[in-house]
C-alpha positions as CSV (number, residue, x, y, z in Angstrom):
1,X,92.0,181.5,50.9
2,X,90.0,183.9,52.7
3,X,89.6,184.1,56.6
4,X,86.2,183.2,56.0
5,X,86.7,180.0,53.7
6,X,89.5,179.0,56.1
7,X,87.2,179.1,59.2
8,X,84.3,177.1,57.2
9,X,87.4,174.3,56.0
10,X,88.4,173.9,59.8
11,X,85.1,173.4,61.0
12,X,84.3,171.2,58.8
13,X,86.9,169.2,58.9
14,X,87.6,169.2,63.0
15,X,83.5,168.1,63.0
16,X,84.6,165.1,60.7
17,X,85.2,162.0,62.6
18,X,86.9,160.0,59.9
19,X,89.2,163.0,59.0
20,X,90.7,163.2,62.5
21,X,90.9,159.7,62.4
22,X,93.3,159.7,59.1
23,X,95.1,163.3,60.0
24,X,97.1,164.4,63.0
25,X,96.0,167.9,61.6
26,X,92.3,167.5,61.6
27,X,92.7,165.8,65.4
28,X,94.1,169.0,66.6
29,X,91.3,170.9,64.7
30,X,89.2,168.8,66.5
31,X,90.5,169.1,69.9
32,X,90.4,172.6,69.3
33,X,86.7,173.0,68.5
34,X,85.3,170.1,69.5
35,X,87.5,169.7,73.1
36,X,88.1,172.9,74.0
37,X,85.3,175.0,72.5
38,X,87.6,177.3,70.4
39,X,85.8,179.5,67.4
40,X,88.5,179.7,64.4
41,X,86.4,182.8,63.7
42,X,87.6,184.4,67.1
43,X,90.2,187.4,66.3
44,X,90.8,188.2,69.8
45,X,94.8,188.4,70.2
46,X,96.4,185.9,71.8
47,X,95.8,186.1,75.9
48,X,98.9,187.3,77.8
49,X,100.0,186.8,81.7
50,X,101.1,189.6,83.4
51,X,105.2,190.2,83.7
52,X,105.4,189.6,86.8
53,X,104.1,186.0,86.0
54,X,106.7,185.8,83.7
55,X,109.5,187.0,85.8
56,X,108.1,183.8,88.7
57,X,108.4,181.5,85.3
58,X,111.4,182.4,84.4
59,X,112.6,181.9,87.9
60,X,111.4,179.2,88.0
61,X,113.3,178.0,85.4
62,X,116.4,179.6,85.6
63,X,119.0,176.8,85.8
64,X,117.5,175.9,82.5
65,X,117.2,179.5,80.9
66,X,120.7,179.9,81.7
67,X,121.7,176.9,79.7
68,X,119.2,177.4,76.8
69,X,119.7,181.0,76.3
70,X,123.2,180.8,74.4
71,X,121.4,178.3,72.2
72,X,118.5,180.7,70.9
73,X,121.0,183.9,70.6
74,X,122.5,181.2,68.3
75,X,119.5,180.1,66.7
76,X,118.3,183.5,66.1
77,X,121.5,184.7,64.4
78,X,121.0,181.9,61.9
79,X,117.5,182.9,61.1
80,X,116.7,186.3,62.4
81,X,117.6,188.2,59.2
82,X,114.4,185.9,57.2
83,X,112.1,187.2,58.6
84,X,111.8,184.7,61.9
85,X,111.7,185.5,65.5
86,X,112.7,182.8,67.8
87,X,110.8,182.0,71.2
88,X,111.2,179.5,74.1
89,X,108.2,178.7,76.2
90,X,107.2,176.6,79.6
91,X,105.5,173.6,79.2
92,X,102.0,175.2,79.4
93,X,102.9,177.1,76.2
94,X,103.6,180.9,77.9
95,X,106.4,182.5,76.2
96,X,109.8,183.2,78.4
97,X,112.2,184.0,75.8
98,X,112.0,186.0,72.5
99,X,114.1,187.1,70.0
100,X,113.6,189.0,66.6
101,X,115.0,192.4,64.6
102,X,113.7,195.4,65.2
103,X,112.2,195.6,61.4
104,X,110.0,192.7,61.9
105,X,109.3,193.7,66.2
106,X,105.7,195.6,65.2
107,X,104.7,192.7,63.6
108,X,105.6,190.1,65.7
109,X,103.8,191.9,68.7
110,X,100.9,192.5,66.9
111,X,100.3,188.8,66.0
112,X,100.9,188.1,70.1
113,X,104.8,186.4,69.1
114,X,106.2,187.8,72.7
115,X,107.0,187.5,76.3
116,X,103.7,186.6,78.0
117,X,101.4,185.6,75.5
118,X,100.2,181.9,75.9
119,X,100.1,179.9,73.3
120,X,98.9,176.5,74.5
121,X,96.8,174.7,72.3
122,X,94.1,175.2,74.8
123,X,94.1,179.0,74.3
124,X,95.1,179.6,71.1
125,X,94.3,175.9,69.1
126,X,96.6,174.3,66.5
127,X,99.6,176.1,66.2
128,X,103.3,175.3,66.3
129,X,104.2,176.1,70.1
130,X,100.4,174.5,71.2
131,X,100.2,171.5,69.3
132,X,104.1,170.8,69.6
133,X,103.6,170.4,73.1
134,X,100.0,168.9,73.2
135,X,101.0,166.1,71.4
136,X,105.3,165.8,72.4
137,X,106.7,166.0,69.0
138,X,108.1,168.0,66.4
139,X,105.8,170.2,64.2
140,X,105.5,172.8,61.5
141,X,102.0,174.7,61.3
142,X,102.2,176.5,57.6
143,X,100.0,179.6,57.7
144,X,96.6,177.9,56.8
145,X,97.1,174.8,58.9
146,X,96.6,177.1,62.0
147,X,92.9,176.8,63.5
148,X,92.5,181.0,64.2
149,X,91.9,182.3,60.6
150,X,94.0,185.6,61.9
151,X,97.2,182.9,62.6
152,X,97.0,182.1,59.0
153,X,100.2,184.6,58.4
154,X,102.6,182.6,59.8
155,X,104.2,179.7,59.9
156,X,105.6,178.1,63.3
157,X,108.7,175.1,63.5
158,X,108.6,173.5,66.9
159,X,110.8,171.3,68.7
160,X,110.2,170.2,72.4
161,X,112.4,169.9,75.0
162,X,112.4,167.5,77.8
163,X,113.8,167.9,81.3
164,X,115.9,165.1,83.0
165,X,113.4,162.8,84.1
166,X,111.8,162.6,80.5
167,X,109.2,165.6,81.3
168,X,108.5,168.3,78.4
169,X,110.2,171.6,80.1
170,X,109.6,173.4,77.2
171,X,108.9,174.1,73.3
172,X,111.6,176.3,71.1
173,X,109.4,177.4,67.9
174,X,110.7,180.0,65.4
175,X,108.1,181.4,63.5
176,X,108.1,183.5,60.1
177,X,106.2,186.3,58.9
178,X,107.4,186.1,55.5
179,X,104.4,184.8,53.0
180,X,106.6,183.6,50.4
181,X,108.6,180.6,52.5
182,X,108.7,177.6,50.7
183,X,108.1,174.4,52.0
184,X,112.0,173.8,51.2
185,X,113.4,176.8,53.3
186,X,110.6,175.7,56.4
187,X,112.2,172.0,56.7
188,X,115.2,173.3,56.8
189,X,114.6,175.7,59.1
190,X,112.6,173.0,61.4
191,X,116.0,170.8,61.3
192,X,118.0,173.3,62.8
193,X,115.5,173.8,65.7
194,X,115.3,170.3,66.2
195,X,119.0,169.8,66.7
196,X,118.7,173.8,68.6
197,X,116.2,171.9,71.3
198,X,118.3,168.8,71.6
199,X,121.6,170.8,72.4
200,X,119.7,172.2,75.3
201,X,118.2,169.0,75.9
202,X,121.6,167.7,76.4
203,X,123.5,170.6,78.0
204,X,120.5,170.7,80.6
205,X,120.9,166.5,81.3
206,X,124.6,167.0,81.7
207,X,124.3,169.3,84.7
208,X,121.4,167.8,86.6
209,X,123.7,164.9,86.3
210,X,127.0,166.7,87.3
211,X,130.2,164.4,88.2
212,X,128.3,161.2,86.2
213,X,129.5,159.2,83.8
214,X,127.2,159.8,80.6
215,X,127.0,156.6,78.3
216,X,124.7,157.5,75.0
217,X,122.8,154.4,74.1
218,X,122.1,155.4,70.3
219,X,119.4,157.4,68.7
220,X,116.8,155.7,66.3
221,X,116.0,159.1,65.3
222,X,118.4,162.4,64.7
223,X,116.3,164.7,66.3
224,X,116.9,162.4,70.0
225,X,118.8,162.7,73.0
226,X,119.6,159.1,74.0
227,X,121.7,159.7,77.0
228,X,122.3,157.4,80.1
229,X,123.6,159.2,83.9
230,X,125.7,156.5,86.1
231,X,127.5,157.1,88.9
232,X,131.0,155.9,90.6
233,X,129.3,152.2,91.3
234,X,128.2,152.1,87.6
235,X,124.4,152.5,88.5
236,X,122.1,154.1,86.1
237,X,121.1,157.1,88.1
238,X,119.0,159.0,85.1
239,X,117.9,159.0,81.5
240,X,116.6,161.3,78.6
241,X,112.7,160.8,77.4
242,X,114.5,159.1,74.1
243,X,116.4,156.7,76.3
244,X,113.8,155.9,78.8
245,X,111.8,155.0,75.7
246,X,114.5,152.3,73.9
247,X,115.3,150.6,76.6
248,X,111.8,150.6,77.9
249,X,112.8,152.1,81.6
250,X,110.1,154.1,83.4
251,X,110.1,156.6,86.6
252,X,110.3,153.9,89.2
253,X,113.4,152.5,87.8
254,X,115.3,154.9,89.1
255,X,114.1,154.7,92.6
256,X,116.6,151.5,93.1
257,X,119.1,152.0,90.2
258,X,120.3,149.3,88.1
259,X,123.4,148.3,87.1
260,X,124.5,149.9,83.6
261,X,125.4,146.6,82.7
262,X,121.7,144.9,83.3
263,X,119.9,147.8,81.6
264,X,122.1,147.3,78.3
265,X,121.8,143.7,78.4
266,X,125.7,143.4,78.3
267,X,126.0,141.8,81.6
268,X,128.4,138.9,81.3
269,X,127.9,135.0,82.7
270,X,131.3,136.1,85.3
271,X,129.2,136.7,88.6
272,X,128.8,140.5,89.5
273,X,131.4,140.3,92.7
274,X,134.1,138.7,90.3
275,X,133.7,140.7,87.6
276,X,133.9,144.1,90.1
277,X,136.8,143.3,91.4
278,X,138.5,142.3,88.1
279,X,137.6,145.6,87.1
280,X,139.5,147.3,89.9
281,X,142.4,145.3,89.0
282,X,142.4,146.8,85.6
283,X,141.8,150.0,86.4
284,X,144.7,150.1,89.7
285,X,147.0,148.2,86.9
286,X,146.0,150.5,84.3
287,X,146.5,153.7,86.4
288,X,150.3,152.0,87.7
289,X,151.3,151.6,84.0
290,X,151.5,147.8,84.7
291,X,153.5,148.2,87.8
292,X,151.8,145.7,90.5
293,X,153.7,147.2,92.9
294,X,152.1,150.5,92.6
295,X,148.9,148.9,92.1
296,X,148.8,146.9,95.0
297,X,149.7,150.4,97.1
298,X,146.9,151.8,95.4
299,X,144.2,148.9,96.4
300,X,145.3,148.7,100.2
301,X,147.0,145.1,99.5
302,X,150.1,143.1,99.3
303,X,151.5,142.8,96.1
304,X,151.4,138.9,96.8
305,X,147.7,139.3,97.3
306,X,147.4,141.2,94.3
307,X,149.3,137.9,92.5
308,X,147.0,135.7,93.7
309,X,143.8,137.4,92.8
310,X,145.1,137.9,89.3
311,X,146.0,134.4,88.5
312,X,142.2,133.4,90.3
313,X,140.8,135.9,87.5
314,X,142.8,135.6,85.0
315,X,145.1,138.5,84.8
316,X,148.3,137.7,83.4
């Protein structure tokens, strides 16, 4: 298809109502034309932020670079001999991060693939970092499904990532410059950045979260994270995006945290008092290997005491 033909196909179809109705693509076509008054004609390069920007974004971000920046050395030595460079952006689509050999570097510049460029959907329309972020998902834009006739080279696999409060941080995309990917090789390839973006995803909860006890609620989906944070007192203190979303918790519920037990609906009919202090038993009898003795030191009482609040509850 020629640049031309693609340009007139986009228009077309991002001025069509009804086909953005029935296609995620067309609505990003649309959003791109119609919203943000982008011209897939347009073969400007991609805009680019000075490096000192990029050096206050990536400081900015550093806790998290550090975390995620083992993850795409890894991702790029799965992919980076197939043509693919592999980039990490901020939320607003800027790239932080790149990666990619030096045979395929001339290329990857020329097409705007590096630290700087901004590749929002705003800026640049549908393509994989853009529209991966515009709409919080997962995507793959193959070569003609971008909106910029000169995108229409590549193809981009996107995964988001979202911080610890269940905010998009950032989008990992690798992209390909090879023309004769199959559709076979670029879901495969979109798999392992999905599960790339979820290991930072994770690795990043675990240490705004440090010291907490992390209780994974299970994942509808394999591309989620569906971790819960609770502290010492068994409060739920935080929650991935996929979590917050199963068991239907939003922002304010963590300004008074709730018992771990109330927000997995396994709270027992035992009132909360009893069963707390049942729970120490356990645990001080547990940590004595059984000797009451030991366990009563541990809790501060009298091993009598202890007797009598284990027959009251129960505790042989």
């Amino acid at each position: 298809m020629t640049q031309l033909h693609h340009a007139d196909r986009v228009l077309e179809e991002a001025h069509s109502p009804r086909a953005a109705a029935t296609s995620r693509l067309a609505a990003s076509w649309r959003r791109s034309a119609v919203t943000y008054g982008l011209d897939p004609r347009n073969k400007r390069a991609p805009e680019r932020v000075e490096m000192t920007e990029v050096l206050k974004r990536r400081d900015a971000m550093g806790d998290f670079l550090e975390l995620a920046v083992p993850q795409i050395d890894q991702l790029f030595r799965m992919v980076g001999s197939t043509g693919c460079c592999v980039l990490l952006t901020d939320a607003e689509g800027v790239v932080l991060q790149e990666r990619c050999s030096d045979s395929d570097r001339a290329v990857f510049q020329s097409w705007g693939l590096w630290s700087g460029a901004i590749w929002s959907e705003q800026a640049e329309g549908t393509n994989g970092i853009g529209t991966c972020l515009a709409e919080n998902r997962q995507v793959i834009i193959h070569r003609d499904e971008h909106f910029h006739s000169r995108n229409t080279a590549m193809s981009c696999m996107d995964a988001p990532i979202y911080g610890a409060r269940g905010e998009v941080l950032a989008a990992l995309d690798v992209s390909s410059c090879r023309a004769d990917q199959t559709e076979g090789y670029t879901r495969l390839i979109a798999g392992v950045v999905a599960q790339a973006a979820r290991q930072i995803e994770t690795a990043h909860f675990h240490a705004s979260f440090a010291g907490a006890r992390f209780v994974d609620v299970g994942a509808d989906r394999p591309d989620e994270t569906t971790l819960l944070a609770v502290d010492g007192d068994d409060l739920v203190i935080g929650a991935t995006r996929a979590a917050r979303r199963k068991l239907g918790l939003q922002g304010h519920s963590f300004d008074n945290p709730m018992p771990a037990v109330d927000v997995l609906g396994t709270a027992q009919d035992r009132r909360g008092l009893e069963q707390a202090e049942r729970a120490a038993l356990r645990r001080a009898l547990a940590r004595a290997g059984g000797n009451a003795s030991a366990a009563a030191r541990a809790l501060g009482i009298g091993r009598a005491t202890l007797y009598r609040r284990m027959k009251r509850l129960g505790l042989d």
